[in-house]
C-alpha positions as CSV (number, residue, x, y, z in Angstrom):
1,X,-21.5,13.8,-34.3
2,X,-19.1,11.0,-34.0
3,X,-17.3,12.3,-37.2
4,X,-16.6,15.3,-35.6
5,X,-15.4,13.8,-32.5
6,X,-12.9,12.0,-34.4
7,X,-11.3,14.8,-36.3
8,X,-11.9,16.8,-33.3
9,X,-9.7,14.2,-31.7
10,X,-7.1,14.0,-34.1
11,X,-6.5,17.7,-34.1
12,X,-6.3,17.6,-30.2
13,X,-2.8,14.8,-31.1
14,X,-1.8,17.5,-33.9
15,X,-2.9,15.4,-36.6
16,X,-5.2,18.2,-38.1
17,X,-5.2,22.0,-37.0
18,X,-5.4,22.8,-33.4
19,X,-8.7,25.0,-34.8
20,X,-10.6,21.6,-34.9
21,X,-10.2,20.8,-31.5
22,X,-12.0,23.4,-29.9
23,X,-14.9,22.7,-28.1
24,X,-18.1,24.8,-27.2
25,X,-17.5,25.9,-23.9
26,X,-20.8,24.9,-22.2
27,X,-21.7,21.9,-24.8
28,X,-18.3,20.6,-24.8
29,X,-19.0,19.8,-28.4
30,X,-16.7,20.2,-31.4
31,X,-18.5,23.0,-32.6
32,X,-16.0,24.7,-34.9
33,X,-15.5,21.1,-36.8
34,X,-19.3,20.8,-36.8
35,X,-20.0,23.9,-38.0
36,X,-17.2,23.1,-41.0
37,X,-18.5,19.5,-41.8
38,X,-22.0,21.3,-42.1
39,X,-20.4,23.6,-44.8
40,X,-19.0,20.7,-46.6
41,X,-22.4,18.8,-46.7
42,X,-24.2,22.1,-47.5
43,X,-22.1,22.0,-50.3
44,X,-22.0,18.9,-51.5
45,X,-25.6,18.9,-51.5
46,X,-25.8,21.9,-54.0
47,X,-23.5,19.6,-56.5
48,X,-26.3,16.8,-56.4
49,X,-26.1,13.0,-56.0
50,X,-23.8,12.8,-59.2
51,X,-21.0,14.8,-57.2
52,X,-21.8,12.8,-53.9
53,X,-21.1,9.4,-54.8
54,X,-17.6,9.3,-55.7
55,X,-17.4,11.0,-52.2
56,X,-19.3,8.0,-50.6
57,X,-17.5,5.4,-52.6
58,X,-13.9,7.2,-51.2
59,X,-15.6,7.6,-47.9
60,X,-15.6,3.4,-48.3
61,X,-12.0,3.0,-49.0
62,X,-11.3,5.5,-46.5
63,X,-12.7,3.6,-44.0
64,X,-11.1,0.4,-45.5
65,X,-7.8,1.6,-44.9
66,X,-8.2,2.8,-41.6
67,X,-9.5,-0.5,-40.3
68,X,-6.3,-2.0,-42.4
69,X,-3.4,0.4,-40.6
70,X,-5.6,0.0,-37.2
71,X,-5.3,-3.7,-37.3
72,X,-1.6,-4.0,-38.3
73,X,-0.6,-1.5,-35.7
74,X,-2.2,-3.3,-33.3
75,X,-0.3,-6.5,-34.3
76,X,3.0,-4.4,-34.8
77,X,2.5,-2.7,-31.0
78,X,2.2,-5.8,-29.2
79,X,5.2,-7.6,-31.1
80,X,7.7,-4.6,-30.3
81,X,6.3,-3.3,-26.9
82,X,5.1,-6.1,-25.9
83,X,5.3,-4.7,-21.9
84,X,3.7,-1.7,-22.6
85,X,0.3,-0.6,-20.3
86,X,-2.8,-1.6,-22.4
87,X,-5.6,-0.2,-20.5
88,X,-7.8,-2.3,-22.3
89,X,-8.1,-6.0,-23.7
90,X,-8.3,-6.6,-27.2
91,X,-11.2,-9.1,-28.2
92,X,-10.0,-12.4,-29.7
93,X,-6.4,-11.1,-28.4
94,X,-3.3,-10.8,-31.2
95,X,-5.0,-13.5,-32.8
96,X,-8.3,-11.0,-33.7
97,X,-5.8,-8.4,-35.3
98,X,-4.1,-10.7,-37.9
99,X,-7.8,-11.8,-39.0
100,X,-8.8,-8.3,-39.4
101,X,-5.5,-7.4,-41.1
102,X,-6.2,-10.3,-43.8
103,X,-9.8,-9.4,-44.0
104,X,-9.3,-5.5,-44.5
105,X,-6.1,-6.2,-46.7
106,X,-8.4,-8.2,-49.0
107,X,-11.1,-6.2,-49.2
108,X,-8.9,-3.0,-49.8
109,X,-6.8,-4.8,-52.6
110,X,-10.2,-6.0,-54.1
111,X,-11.5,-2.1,-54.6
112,X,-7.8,-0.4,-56.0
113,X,-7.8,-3.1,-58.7
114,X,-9.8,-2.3,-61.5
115,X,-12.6,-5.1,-63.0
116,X,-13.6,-6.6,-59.3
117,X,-17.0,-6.2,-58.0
118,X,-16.1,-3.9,-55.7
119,X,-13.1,-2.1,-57.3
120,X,-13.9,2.1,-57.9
121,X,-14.6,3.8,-61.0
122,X,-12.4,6.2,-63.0
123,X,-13.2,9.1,-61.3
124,X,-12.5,7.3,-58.0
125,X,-9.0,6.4,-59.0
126,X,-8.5,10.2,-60.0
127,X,-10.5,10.8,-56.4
128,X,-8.0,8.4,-54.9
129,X,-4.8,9.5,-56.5
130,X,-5.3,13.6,-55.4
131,X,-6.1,12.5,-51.8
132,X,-2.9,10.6,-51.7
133,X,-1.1,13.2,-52.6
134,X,-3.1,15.6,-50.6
135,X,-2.2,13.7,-47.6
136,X,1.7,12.7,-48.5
137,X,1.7,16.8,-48.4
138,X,-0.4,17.3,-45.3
139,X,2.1,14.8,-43.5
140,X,5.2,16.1,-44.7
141,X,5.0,19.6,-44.6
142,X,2.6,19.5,-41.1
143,X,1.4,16.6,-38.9
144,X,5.0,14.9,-39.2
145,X,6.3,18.0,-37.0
146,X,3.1,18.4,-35.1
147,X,2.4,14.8,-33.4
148,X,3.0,15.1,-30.2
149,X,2.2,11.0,-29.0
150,X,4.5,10.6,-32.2
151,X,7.6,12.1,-30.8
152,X,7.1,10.8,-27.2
153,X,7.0,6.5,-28.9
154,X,10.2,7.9,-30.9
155,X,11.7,8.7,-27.4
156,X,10.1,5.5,-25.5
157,X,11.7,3.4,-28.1
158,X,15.1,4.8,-28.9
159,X,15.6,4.3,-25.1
């Protein structure tokens, strides 16, 4: 469920289609993403555990780099809006965001290169190199024109 809420939520900020934010009227649930990530694992499932686990092992870096761009935004937002209204305080402070930067950083660095413990296989890297490209495309040719908290920090910081 909480996968759904977050693409759910990123399609709400035009991230993804608007047709992933809908919600089930009386649930309030993301039932159309639901419904699609039940497809995908119906799916996956008929290709077998040899299919799945390149798909696990790029669900890992996935997550990696996520946690890597979270952390050095967070670091980047307070040093150039440094007034702006945080509705919430951030454990450990600025201080909490470099450690997780250097801590993510490593661990991403140590699975892109090849012979560490924790560094993908060859069909990973293939994996790796199509989502990429996959998402420089997505970005270009539709969220870059569909963010709209995007445009509105443009605005708030040409001004």
């Amino acid at each position: 469920m909480a996968g759904s809420r977050l693409v759910r939520s990123f399609a709400a900020e035009g991230y993804l289609p608007k047709f992933f934010a809908k919600q089930h009227r009386r649930y309030k649930t993301p039932s159309y993403t639901l419904w699609t990530m039940a497809a995908i694992a119906f799916v996956g499932v008929l290709f077998g555990s040899g299919a799945l686990l390149p798909l696990v092992i790029m669900g890992g870096i996935s997550f990696l780099i996520a946690w890597f761009c979270m952390a050095l935004s967070a670091v980047r937002v307070r040093q150039i809006l440094p007034s702006l209204a945080k509705p919430y305080k951030m454990p450990g402070g600025i201080t909490m965001a470099y450690i997780a930067s250097l801590f993510s950083g490593v661990l991403l660095f140590a699975m892109l290169i090849p012979g560490t413990p924790i560094s993908m296989g060859s069909v990973e890297y293939i994996l790796f190199a199509v989502w990429l490209i996959i998402g420089a495309l997505f970005y270009i040719f539709y969220t870059r024109n569909n963010v709209t908290q995007l445009h509105s920090l443009k605005k708030r910081s040409a001004s």
